[in-house]
Backbone as ProteinMPNN parsed JSONL, in Angstrom:
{"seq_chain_A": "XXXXXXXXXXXXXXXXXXXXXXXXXXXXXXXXXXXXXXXXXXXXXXXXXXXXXXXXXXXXXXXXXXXXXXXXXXXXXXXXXXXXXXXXXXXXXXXXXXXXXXXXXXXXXXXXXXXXXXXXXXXXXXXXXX", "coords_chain_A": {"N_chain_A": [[-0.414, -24.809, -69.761], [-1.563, -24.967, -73.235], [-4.821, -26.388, -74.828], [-3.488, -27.339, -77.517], [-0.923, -28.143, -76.804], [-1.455, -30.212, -75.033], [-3.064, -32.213, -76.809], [-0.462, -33.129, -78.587], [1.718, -35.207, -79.676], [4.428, -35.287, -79.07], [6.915, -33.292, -77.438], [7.478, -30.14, -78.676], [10.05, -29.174, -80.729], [11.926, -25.697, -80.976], [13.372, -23.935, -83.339], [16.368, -23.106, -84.441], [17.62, -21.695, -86.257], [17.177, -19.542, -88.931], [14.536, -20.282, -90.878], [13.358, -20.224, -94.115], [10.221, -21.437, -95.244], [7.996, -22.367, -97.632], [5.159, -22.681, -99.987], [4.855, -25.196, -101.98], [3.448, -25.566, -103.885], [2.56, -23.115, -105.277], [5.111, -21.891, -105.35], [5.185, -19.503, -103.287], [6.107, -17.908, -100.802], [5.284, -19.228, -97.182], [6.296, -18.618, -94.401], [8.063, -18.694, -91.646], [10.091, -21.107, -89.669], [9.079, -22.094, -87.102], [9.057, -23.716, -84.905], [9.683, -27.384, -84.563], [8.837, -30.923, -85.799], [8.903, -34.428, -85.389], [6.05, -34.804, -86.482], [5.155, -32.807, -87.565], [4.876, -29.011, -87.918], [5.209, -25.739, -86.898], [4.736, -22.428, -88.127], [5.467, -19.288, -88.625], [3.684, -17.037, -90.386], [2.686, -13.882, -92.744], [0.261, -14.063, -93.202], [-3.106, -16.057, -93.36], [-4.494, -19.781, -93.62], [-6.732, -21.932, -94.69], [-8.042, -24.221, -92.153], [-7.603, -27.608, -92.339], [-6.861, -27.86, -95.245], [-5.058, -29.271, -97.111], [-0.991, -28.861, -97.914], [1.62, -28.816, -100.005], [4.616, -28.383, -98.888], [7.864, -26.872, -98.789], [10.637, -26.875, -97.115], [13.279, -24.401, -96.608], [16.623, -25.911, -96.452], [19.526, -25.389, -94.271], [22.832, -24.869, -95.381], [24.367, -26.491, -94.089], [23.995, -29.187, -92.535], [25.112, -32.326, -91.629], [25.599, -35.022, -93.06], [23.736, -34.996, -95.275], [22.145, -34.06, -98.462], [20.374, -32.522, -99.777], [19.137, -29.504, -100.371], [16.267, -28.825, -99.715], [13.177, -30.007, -97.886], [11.306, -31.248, -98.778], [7.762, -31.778, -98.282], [3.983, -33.358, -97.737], [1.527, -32.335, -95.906], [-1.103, -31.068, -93.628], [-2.767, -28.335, -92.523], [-3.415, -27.666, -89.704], [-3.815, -25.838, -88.046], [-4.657, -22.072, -87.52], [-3.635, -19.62, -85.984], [-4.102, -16.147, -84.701], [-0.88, -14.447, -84.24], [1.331, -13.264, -81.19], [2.615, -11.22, -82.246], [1.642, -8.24, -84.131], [-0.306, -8.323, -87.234], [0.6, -11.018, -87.818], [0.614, -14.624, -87.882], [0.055, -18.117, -86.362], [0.959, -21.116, -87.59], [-0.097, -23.61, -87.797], [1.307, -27.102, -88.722], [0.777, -30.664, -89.859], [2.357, -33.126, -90.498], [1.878, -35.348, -93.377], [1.738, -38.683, -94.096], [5.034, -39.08, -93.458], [7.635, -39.782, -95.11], [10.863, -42.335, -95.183], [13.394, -40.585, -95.617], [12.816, -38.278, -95.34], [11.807, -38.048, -92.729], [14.806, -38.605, -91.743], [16.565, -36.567, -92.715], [14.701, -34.553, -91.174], [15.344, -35.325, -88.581], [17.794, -34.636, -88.63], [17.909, -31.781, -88.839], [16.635, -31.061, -86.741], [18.722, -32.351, -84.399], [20.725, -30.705, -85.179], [19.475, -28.117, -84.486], [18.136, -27.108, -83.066], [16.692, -25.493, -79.44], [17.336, -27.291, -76.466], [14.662, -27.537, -73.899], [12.833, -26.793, -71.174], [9.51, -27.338, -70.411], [7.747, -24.315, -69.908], [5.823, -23.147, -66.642], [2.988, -21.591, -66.646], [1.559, -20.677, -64.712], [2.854, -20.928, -62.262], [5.53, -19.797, -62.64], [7.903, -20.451, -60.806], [7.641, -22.999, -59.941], [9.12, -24.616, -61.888]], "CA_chain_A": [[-0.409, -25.641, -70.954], [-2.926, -24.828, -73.849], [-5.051, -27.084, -75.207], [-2.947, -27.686, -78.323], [0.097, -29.369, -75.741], [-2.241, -31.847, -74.364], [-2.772, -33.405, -77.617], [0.204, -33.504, -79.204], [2.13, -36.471, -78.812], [5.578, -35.173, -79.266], [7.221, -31.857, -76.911], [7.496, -29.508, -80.045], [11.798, -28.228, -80.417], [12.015, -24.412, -81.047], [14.462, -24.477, -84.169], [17.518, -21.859, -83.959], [18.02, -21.111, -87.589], [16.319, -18.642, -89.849], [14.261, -21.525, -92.047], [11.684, -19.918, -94.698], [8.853, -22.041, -95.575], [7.436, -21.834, -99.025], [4.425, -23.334, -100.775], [5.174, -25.711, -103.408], [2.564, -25.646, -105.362], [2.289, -21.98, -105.994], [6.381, -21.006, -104.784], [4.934, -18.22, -102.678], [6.537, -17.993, -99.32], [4.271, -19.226, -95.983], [6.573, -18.099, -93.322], [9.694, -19.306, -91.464], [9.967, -21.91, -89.089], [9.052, -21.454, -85.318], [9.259, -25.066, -84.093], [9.596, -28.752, -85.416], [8.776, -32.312, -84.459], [8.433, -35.648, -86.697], [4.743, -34.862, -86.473], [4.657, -31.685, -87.649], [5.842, -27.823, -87.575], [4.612, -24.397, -86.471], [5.414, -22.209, -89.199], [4.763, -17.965, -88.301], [3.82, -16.241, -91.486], [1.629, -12.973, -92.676], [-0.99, -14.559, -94.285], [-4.072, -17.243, -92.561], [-4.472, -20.533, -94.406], [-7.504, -22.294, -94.262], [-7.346, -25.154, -91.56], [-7.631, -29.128, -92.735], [-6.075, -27.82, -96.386], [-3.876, -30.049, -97.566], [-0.132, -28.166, -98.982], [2.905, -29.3, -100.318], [5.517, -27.722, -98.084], [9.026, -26.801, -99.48], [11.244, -26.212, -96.103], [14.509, -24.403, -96.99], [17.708, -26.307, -95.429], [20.693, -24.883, -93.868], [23.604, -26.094, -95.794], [25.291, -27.691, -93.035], [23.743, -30.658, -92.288], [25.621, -33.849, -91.769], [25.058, -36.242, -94.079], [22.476, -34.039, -95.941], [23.042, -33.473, -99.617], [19.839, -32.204, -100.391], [19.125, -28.124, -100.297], [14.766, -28.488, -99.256], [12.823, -30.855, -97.529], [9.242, -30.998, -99.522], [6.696, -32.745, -97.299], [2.763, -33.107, -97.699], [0.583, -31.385, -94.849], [-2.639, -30.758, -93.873], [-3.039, -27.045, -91.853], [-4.007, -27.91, -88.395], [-4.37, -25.15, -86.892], [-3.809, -21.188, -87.596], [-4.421, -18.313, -85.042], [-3.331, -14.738, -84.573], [0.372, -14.447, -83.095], [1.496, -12.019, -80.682], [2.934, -9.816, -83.129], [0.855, -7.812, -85.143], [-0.383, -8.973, -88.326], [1.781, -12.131, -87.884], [-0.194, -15.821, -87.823], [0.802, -19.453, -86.184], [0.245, -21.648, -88.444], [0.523, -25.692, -87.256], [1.273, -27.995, -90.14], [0.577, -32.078, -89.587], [2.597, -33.944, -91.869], [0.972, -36.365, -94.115], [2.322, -40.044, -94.822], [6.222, -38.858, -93.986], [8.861, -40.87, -95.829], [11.98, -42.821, -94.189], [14.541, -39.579, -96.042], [12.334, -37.044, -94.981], [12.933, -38.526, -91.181], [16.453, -38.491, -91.808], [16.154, -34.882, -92.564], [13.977, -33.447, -89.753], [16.042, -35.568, -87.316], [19.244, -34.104, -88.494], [17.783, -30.702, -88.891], [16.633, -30.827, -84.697], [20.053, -32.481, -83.789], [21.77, -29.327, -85.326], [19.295, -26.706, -84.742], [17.125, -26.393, -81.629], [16.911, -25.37, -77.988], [16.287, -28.108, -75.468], [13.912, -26.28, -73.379], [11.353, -27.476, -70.334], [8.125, -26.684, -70.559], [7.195, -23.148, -68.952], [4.451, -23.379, -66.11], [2.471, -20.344, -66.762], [0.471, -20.636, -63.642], [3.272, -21.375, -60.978], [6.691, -19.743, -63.205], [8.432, -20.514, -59.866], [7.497, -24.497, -59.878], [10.489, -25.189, -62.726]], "C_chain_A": [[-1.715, -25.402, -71.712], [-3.301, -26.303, -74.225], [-4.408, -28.121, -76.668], [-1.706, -28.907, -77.888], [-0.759, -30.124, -75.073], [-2.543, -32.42, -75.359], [-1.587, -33.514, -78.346], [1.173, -34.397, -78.489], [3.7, -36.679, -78.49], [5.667, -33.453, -78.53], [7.481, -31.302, -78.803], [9.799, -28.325, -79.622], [11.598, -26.927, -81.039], [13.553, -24.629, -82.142], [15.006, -22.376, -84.191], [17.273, -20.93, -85.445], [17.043, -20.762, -88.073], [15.773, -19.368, -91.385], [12.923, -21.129, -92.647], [11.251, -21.456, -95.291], [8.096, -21.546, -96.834], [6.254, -23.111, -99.289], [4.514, -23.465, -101.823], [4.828, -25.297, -104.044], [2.298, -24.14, -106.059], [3.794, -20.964, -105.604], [6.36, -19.619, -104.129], [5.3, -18.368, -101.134], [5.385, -17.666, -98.112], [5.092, -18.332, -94.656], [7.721, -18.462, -93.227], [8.642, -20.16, -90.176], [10.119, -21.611, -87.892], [9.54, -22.699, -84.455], [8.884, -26.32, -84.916], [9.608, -30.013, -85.179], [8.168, -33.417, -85.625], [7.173, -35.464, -87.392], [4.462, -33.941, -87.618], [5.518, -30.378, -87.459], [5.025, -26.864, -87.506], [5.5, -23.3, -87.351], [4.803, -20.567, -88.708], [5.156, -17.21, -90.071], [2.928, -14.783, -91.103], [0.262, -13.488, -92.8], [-1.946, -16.236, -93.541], [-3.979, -18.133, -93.872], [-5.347, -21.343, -93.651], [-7.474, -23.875, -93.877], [-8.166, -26.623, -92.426], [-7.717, -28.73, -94.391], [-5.164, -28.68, -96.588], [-2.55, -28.936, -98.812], [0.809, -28.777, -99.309], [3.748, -28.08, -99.876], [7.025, -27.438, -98.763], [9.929, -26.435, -98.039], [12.712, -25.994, -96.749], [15.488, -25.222, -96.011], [19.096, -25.396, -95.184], [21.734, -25.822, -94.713], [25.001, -26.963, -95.265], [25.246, -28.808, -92.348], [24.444, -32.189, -92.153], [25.114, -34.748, -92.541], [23.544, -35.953, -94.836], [22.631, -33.399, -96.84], [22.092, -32.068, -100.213], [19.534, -30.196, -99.775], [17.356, -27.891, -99.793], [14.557, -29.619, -99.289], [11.12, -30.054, -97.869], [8.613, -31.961, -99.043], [5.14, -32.398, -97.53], [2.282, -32.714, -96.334], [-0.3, -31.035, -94.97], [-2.237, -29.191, -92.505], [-4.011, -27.572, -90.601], [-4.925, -27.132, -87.363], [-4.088, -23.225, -87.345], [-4.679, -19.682, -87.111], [-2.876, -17.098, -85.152], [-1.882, -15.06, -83.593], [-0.121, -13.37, -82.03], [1.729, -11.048, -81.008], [2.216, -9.362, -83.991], [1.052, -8.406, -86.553], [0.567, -10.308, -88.663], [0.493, -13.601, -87.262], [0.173, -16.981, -87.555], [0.075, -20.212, -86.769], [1.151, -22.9, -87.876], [0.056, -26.248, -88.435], [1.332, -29.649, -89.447], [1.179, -32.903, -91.094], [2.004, -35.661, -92.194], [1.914, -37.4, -94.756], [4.177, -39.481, -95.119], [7.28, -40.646, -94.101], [10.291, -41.361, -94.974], [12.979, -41.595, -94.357], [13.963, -38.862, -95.636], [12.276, -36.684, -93.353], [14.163, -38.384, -91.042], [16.304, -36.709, -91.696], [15.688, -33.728, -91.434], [14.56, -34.198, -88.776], [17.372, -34.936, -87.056], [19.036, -32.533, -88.143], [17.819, -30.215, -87.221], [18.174, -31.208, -83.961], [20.771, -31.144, -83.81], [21.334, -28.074, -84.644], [18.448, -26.15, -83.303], [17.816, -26.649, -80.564], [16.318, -26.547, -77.891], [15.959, -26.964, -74.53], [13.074, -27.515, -72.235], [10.474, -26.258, -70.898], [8.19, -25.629, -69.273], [5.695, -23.672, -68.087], [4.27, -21.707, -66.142], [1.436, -19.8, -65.493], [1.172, -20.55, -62.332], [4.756, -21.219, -61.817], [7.795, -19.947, -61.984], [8.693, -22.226, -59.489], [8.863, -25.213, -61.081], [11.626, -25.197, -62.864]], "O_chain_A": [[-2.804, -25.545, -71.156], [-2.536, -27.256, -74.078], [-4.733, -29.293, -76.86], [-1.544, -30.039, -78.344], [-0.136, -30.872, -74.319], [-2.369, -33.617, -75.131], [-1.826, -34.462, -79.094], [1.44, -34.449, -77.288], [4.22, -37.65, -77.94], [4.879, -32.558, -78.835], [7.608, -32.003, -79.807], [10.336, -27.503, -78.88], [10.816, -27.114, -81.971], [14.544, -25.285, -81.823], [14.509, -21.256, -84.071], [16.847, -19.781, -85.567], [15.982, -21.359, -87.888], [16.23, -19.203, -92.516], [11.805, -21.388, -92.201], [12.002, -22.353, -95.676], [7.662, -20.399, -96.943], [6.418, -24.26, -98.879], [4.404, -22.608, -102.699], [5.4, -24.623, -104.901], [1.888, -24.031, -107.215], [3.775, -19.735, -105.55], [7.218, -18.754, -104.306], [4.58, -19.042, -100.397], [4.776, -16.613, -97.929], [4.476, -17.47, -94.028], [8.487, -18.624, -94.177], [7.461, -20.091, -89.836], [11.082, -20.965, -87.479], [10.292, -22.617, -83.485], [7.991, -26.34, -85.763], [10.396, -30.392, -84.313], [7.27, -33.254, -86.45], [7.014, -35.795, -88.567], [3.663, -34.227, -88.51], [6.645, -30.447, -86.969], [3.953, -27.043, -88.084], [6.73, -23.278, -87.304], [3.612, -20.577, -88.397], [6.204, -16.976, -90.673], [2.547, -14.438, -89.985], [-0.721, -12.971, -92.27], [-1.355, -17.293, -93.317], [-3.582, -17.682, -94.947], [-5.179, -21.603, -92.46], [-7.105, -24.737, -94.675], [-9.229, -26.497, -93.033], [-8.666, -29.271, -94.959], [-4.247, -28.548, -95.777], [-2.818, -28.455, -99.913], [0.864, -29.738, -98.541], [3.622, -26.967, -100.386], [7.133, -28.333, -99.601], [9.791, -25.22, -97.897], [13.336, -26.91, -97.285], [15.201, -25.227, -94.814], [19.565, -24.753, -96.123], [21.664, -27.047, -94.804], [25.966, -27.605, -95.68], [26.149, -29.343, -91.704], [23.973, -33.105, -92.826], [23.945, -35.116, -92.43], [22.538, -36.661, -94.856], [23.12, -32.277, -96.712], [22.516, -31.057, -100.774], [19.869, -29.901, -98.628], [17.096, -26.73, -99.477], [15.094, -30.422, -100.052], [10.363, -29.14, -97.543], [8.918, -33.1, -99.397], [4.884, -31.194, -97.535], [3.176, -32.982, -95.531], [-0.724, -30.62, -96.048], [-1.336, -29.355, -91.682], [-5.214, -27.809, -90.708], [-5.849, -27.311, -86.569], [-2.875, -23.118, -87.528], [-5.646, -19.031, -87.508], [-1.674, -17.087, -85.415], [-1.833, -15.71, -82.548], [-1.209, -12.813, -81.888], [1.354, -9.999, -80.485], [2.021, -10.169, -84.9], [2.104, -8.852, -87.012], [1.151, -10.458, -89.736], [-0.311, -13.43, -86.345], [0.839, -17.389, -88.506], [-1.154, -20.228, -86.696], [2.34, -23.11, -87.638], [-1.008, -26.097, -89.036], [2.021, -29.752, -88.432], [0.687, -33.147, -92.196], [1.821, -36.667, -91.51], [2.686, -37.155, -95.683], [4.696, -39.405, -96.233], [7.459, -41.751, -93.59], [10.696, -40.6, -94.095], [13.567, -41.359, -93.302], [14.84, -38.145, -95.155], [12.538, -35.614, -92.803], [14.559, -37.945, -89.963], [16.008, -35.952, -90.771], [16.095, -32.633, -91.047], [14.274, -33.667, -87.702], [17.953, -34.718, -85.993], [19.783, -31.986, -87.333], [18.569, -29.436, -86.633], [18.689, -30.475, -83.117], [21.28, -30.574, -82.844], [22.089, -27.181, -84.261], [18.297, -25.04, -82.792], [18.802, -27.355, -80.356], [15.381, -27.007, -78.543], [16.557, -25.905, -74.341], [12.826, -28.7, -72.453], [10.55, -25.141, -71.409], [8.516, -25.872, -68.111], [4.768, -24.319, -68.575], [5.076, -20.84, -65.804], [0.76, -18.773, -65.438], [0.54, -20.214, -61.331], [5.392, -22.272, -61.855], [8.852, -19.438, -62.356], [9.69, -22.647, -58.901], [9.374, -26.313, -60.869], [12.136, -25.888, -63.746]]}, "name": "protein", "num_of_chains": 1, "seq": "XXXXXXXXXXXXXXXXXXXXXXXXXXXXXXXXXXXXXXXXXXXXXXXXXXXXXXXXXXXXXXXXXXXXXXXXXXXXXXXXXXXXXXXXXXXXXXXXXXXXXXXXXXXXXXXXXXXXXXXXXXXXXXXXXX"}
């Protein structure tokens, strides 16, 4: 477990679907979506973004959602965190959402119902213990 899973206060879901990530404010695409959690999302782009930034997020939606009319979920965020991936030139970027709204809950709850693995946590020390 890195240090990042000991503070967060929510397991983080691994989302299925192919969900780009754009920045509002300048409609230039951050990445796609790696994983997602009321809190927050892990977003893998090209490009670093400098951490405790505040962005306006644009997440594209799948348009199959249950009871989900709308086509993007735009959320404020501050940049938490953003280190080198594993893949070359590729960057994890952790987003902390800022003051989310009761519809924008609706949204990222429906989005995880539909779209992620449940998963345990990997032990990286003892892959035999799970």
């Amino acid at each position: 477990m890195n240090k990042f899973d000991e503070r967060r206060k929510e397991a983080r879901k691994l989302v299925l679907k192919f969900t780009p990530v754009y920045n509002l404010d300048n409609g230039k695409i951050i990445g796609y979506l790696r994983d997602l959690t009321l809190q927050g999302a892990l977003v893998i782009g090209e490009k670093t973004l400098d951490v405790d930034t505040q962005i306006n997020l644009a997440i594209e939606l799948p348009g199959d959602l249950p009871d989900i009319i709308t086509k993007r979920l735009t959320i404020s965020a501050r940049v938490a965190r953003c280190i080198e991936d594993e893949n070359p030139n590729s960057y994890r970027l952790g987003f902390e959402f800022i003051e989310i709204q009761p519809e924008q809950t609706q949204i990222i709850e429906a989005l995880l119902e539909r779209y992620h693995f449940r998963h345990r946590r990997y032990d990286w020390q003892d892959p035999g213990a799970i």
